[in-house]
NUZA-94746 format. One record per residue: x, z negated, y negated of N, C-alpha, C, O in turn. Coordinates in steps of 0.05 Angstrom, whole numbers, plus 5000, padded with zeros to 4 digits. Atoms other than C-alpha are relative to their C-alpha. Layout:
N
XZYXZYXZYXZY ...
***
This chain:
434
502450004984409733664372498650274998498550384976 501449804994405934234395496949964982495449764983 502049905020400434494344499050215003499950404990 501849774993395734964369498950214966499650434961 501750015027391635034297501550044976500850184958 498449775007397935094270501250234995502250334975 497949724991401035664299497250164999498050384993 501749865004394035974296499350124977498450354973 501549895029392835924224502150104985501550224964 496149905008401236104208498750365016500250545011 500649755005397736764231498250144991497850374997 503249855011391236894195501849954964502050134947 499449975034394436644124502550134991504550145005 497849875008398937004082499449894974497249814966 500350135021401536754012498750074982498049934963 501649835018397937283979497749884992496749884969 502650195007391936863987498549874986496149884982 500250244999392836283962499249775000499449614981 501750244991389035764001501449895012500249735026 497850275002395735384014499049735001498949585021 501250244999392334843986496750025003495349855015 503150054988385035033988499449965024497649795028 500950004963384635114068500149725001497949625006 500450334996386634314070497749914991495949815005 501350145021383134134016497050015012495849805014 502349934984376534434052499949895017497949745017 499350144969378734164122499349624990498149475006 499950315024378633414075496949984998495549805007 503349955010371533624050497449995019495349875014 501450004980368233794113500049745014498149655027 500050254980370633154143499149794987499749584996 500550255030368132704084497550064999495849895007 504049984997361032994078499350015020497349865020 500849894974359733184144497450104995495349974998 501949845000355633694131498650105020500050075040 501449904982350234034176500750255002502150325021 500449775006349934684152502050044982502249914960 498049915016355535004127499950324999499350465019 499949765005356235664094501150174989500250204966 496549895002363136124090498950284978497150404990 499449675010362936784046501650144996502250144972 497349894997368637184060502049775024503549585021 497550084980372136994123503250074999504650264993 496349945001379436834131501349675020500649515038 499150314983384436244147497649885000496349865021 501950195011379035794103497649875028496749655033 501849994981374435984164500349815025498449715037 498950224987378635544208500549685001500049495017 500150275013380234994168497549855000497749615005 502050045000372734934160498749875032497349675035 500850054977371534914231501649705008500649515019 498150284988377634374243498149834990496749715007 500650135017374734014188497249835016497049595018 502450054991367534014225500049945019498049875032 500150184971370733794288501649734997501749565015 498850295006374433234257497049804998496549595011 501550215001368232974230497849955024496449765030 502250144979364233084286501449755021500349545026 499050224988368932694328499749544986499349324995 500250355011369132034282497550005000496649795009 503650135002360732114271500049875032498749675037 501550114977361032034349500849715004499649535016 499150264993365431474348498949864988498149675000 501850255023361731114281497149915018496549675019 502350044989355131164322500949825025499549655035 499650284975358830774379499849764992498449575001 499250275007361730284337496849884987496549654995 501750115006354430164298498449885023497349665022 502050154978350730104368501049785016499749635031 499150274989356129614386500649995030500449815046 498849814979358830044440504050015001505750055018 496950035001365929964415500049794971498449794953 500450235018368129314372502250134986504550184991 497449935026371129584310498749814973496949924959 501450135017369129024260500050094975497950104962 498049995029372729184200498750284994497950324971 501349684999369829984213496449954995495150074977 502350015011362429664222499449994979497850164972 500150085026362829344154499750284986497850254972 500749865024362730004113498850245014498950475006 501949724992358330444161497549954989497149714984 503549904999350430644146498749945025498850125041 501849964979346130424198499150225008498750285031 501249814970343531084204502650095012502250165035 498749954978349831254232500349935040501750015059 500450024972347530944298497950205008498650315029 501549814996341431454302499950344986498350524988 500549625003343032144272501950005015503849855019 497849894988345832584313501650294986500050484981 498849885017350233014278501150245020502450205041 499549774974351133754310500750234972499250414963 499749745022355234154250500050295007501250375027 500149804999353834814242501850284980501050324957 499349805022358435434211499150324993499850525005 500749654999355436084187501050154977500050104954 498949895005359836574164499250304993499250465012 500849755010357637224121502850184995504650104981 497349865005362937774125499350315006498350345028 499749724987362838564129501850175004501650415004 497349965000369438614137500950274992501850435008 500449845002369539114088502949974976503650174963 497249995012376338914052502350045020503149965042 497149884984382239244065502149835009503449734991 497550194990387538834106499349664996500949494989 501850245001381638224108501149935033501250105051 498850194967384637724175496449975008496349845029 502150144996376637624180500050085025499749895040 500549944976376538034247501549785019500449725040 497750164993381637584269498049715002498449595023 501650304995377136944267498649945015498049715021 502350174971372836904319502349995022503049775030 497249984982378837074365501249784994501949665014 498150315001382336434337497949795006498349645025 501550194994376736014335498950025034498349795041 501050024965374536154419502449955009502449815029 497150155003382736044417499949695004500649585025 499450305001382335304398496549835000495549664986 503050155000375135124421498650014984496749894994 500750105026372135124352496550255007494650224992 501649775009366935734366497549975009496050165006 502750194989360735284397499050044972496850134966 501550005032360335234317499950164980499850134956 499349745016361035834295497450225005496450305027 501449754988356136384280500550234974500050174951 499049725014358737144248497350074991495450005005 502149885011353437444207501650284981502950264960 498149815015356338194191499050174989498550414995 501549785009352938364140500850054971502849904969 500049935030353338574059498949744995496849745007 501150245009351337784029497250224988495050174999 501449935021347138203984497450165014495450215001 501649884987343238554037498149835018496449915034 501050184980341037934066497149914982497149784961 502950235007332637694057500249854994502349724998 500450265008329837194025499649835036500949635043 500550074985327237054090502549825022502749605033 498150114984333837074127501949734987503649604999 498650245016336536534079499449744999500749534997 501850265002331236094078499949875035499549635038 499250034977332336154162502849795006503149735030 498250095002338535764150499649634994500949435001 500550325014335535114117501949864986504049974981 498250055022338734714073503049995007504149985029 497649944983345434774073501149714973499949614954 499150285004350034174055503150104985504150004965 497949985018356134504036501450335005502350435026 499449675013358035274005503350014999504449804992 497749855003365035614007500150274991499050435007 500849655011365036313971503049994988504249844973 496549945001372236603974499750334996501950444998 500349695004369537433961498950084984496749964981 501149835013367737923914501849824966503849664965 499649985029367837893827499649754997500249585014 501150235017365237363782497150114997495149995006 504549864981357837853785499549775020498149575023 502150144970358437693856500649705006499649635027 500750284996359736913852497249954979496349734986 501550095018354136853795498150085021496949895032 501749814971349937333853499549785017497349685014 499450124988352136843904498849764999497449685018 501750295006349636133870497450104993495649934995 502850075011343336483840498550085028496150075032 502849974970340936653913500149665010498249515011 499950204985344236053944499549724991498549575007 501050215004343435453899497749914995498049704983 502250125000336135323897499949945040497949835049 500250064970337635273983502349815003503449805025 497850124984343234793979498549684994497449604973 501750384990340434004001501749854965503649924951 498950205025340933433940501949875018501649795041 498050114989347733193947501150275016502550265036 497749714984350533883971502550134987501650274969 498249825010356234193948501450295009502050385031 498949734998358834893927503449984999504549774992 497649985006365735043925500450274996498750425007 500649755010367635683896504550034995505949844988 497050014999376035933897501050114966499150124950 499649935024379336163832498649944969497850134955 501450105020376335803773501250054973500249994951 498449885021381536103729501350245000502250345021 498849684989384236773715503149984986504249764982 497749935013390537013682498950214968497450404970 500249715024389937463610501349864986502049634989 498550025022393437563548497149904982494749904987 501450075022391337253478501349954987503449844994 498149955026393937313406500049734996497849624999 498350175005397836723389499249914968498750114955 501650005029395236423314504149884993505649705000 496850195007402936363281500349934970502449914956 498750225023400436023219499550264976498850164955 498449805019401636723174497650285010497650515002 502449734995395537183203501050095033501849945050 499549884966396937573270502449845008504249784992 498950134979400537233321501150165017501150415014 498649764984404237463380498149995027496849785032 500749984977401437723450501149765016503449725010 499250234983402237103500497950105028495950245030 501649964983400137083567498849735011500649585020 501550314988394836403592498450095025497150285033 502950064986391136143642498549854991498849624981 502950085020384136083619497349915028497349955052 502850094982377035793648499350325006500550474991 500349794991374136443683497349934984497149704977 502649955013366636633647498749895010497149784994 501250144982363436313704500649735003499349655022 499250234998366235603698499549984972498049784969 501550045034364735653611497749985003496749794991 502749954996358135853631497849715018495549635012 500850214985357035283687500049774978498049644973 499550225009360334773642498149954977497649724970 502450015020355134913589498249895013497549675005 503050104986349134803634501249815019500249815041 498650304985353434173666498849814980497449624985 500450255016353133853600497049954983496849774966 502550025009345633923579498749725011499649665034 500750234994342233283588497550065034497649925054 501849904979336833603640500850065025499550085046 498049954977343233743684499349945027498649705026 500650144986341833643751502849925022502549795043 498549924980349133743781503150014972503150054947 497450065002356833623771501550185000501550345020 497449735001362434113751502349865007502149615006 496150064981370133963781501250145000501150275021 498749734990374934493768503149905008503249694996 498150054989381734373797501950275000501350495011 497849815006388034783777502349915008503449695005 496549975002394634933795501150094991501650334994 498249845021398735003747502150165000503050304982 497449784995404535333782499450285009500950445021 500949734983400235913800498650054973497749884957 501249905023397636423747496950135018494950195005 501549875000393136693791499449975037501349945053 500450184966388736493871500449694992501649545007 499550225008388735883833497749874995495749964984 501850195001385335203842496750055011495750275015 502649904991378035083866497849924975498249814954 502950075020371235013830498149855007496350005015 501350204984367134393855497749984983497749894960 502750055014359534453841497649795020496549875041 502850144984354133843864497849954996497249794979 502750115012348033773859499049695008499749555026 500850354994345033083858497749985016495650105017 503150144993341132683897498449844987498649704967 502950195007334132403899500949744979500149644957 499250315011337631783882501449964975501849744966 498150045017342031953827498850064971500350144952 500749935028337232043766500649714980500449474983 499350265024339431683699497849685009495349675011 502650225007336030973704500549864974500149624970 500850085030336330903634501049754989500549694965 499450295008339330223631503150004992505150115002 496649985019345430093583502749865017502249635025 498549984984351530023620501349645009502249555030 499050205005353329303592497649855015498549665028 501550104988346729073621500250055028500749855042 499050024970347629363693502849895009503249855033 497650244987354428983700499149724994500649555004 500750265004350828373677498250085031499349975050 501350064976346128503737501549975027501049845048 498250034981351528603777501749655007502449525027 499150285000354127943762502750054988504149844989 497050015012361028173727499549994972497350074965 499549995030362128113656498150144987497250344999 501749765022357728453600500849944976499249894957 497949975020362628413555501750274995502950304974 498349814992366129063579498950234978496550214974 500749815016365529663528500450285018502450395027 499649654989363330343556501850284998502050404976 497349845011368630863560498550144992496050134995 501549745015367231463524501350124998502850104979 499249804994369632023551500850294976502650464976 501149755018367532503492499149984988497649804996 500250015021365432543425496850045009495850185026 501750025009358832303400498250214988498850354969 500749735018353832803384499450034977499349814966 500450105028352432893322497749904990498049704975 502950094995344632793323498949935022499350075042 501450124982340532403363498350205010497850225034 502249644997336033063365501450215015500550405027 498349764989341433423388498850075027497750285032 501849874977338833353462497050095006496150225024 502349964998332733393452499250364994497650515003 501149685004333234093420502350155019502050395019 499049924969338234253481497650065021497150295027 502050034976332534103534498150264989497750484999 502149775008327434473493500850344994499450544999 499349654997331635143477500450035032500050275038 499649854976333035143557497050145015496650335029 502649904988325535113570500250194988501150365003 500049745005324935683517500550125015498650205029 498549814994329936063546498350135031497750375036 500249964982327335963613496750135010496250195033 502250005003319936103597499550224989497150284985 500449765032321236773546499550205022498150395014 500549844986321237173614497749995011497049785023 502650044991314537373632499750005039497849945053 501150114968315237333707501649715011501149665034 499450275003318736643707496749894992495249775007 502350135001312536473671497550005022496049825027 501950034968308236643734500649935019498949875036 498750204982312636353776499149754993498149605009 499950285009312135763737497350005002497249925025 501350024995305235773737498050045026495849955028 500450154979304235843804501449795018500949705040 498950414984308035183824498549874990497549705004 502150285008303534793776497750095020497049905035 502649954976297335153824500149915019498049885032 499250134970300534863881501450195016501750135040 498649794978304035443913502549875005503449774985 498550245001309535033940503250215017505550195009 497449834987314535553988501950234988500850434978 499749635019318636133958498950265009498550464996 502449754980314636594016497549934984497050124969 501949955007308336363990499549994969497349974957 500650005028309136363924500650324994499450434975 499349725007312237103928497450125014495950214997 503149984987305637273977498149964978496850154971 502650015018300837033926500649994969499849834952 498549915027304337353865500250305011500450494995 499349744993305237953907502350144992502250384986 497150035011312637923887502050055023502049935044 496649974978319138133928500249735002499049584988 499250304997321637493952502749934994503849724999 496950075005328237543929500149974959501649854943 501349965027325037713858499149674993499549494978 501850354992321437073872503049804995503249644976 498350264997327736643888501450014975502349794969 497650015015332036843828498149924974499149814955 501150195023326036643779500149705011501249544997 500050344989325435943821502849924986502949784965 497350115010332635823806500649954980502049754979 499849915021332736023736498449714988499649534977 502450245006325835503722501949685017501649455008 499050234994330335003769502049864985501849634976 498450115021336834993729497749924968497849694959 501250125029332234903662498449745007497349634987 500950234996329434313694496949965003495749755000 503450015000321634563705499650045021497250075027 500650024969322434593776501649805024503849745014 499350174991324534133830499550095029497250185033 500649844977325334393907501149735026503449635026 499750204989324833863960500250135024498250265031 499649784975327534204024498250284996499050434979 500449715007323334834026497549994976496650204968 501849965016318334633978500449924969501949744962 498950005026318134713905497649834985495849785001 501050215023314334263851500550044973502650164966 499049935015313534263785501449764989501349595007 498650195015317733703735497749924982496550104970 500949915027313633453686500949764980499749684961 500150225018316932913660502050154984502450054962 498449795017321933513633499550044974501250094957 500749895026317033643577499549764980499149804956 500150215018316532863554503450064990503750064966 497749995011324432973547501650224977504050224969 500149725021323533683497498249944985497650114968 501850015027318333333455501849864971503149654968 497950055019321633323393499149694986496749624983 500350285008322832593362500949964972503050084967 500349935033322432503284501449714997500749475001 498150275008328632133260498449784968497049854950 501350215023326531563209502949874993504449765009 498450185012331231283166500049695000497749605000 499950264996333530523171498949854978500149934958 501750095013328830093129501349884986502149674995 498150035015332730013068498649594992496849465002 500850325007332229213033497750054980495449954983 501649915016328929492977499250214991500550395002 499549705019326930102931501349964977500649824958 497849915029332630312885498749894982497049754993 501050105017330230072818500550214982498650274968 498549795013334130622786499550165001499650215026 501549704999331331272777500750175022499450245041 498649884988336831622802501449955027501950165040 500150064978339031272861496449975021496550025045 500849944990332231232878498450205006496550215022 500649704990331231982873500950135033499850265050 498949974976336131992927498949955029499050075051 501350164975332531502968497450205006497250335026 501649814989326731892968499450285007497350385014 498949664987329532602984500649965031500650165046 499950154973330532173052497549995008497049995033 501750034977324432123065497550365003495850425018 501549694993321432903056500050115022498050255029 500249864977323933093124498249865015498049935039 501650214977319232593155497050145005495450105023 502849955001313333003135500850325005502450424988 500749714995312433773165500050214984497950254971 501649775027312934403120497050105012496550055035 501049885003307434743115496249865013494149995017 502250194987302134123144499249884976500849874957 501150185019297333693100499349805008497949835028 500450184978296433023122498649814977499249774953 502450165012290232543105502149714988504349674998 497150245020294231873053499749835027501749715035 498850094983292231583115503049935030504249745040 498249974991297031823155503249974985505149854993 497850095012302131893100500449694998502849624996 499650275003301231143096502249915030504649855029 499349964959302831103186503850044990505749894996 497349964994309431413167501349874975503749854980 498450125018311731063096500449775003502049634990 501150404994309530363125502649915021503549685022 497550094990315730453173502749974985504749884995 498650015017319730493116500849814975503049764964 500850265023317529973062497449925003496050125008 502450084993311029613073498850144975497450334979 500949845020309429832997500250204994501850314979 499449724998307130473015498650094976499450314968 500449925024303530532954501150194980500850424972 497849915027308930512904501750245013503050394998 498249835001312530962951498250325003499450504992 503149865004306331462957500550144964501050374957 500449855032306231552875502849994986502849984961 498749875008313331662870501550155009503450274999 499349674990314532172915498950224987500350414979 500749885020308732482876500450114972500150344963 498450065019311632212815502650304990502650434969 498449985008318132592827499850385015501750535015 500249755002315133302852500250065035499450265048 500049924970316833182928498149955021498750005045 503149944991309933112953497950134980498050124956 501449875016304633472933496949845006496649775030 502350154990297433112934497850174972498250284951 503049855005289433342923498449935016499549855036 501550054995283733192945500949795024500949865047 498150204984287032582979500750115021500049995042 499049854976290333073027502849894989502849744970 497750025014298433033016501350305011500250445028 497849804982304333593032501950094983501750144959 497649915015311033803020499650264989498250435000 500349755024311834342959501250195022501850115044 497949754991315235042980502649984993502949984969 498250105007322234902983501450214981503550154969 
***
């Protein structure tokens, strides 16, 4: 059978590439989200596939919107559509950044294929340097639904998400090519030096993501995908951010299958090792705010979103800030979880800072107190961390916190004293100098 789209893209790709399997894999992607706004960096085949992809799905949205208005009887098809699929109208868009400034780049070659096979209604060239592009001109774009970045370093993908992901819609996805590189690394053979070997490894940019994936404040999904028969143009990098709808609801897993009506008997898988302290996230969340707060113009950023400055134009306007200066603190305050950007407008979080207030582990309320000197020396070396260095706290309070521990806070009061690990005066209390 005759294959237009074929024989088109059998001359834009070469194996050197290799988007073999990414170009599908994209063409799959586009037709599954049906994105609005789509946005290419570095034109090539991919640029095609993209477009197929966005005429596949526009074709089935038109047909789903038949079948919901009951325009065409597809029963079995109604059953798992969205109502709104009878009222959006769905008009994908591709915009493509390129300055076709790589040597023996097919990008010139793409609009020519795409006005080739119809595709170029959805197409718009933008030939410029990514990096030369306004805040303004970016924010002209609106949200965008789903990212492809196939050019430049590992700089320029980190470049790339810190302009573009505070503009990509909840529920958008990045996709990013090469998520692994090739290098050597010494071999451990047991006996001290090892031998030179050659791996493929996570690239710096995918260690780096996967860190700020797994922080509890996360707002967004890592996916890396390798091919193992390739050392190198290998596999993609799948980044989403979540929607509105997808924040933790807090409810234990065995209870939402009881609501569901199936079993609550089922034991939660567990992917991954337990952390070791319950505190652990909590002092996660709070070093990101640090981190994200130690820069003094982040902090005026951040303080004008609590003022209400709500756009990244008017917040760089009434900061008197570059606007691009402007966007890459927003982003920075967004990943740490102190900002929140609802189409073009930004907000601050504040339930971020109930989840960095640190929470003071208490030991399990033993049956009794030791009787034994020495065991219950032990016992009460357990409870010193409960109380603050360098604070003095009225016996009232010491009472507040021993009373969760043994009701007779008394006795436990005069032998912490007793044994040197409180210090007490003028009925104040506090831990010695350690």
């Amino acid at each position: 059978m005759h294959d237009p789209a074929g024989e088109v893209l059998s001359t834009l790709a070469r194996p050197g590439m290799g988007t073999e399997n990414a170009g599908p894999a994209l063409r799959v992607l586009a037709r599954m989200l049906r994105p609005r706004t789509v946005v290419e960096v570095g034109a090539g085949s991919s640029t095609l596939h993209l477009l197929l992809g966005l005429r596949d799905a526009l074709t089935e949205a038109d047909e789903d919107r038949r079948i919901v208005r009951g325009e065409i009887t597809a029963d079995e098809r109604a059953s798992v559509l969205h109502p709104r699929s009878a009222v959006d109208d769905y008009a994908p868009r591709l915009l493509v950044v390129d300055d076709f400034s790589v040597p023996g780049t097919s990008a010139h070659q793409v609009r020519e294929a795409a006005c080739s096979l119809g595709l170029d209604g959805m197409l718009t060239f933008i030939e410029r340097d990514f990096f030369d592009l306004a805040d303004h001109e970016l924010d002209a774009w609106g949200p965008l639904d789903l990212v492809w970045l196939d050019a430049g370093t590992q700089a320029d993908d980190a470049g790339f998400l810190t302009s573009l992901w505070p503009r990509v819609a909840p529920g958008g996805t990045v996709v990013l090519h090469e998520p692994y590189l090739a290098t050597t690394v010494e071999t451990d053979s047991g006996q001290g030096r090892g031998r030179v070997a050659s791996r493929v490894v996570p690239t710096p940019l995918l260690q780096e993501l996967r860190r700020q994936a797994a922080v509890p404040a996360a707002d967004f999904d890592v996916l890396a995908l390798r091919e193992p028969h390739k050392h190198r143009q290998t596999g993609l990098l799948l980044l989403r951010k979540h929607g509105r709808e997808e924040r933790d609801r807090g409810v234990p897993f065995h209870e939402e299958l009881r609501a569901l009506g199936e079993t609550d008997s089922a034991t939660a898988p567990r992917l991954a090792s337990a952390p070791a302290r319950a505190a652990d996230n909590t002092t996660d969340a709070a070093g990101g705010i640090l981190a994200a707060l130690a820069d003094d113009t982040r902090r005026t950023v951040y303080s004008a979103v609590v003022l209400q400055a709500d756009t990244t134009q008017g917040i760089a306007e009434r900061l008197g800030m570059a606007p691009a200066r402007c966007a890459k603190s927003l982003a920075a305050l967004e990943q740490a979880g102190l900002l929140a950007r609802d189409e073009k407008l930004w907000s601050a979080v504040d339930d971020v800072w109930r989840q960095a207030a640190p929470r003071r582990a208490r030991p399990r309320p033993p049956a009794s107190i030791p009787s034994k000197q020495s065991k219950r020396r032990v016992f009460l070396e357990g409870l010193v961390p409960l109380f603050e260095p360098q604070r003095r706290y009225p016996e009232a309070e010491v009472n507040d916190v021993l009373r969760e521990i043994h009701p007779d806070v008394a006795a436990l009061r005069r032998y912490l004293v007793e044994e040197h690990l409180l210090m007490r005066a003028a009925g104040q209390y506090w831990r010695p100098p350690s």
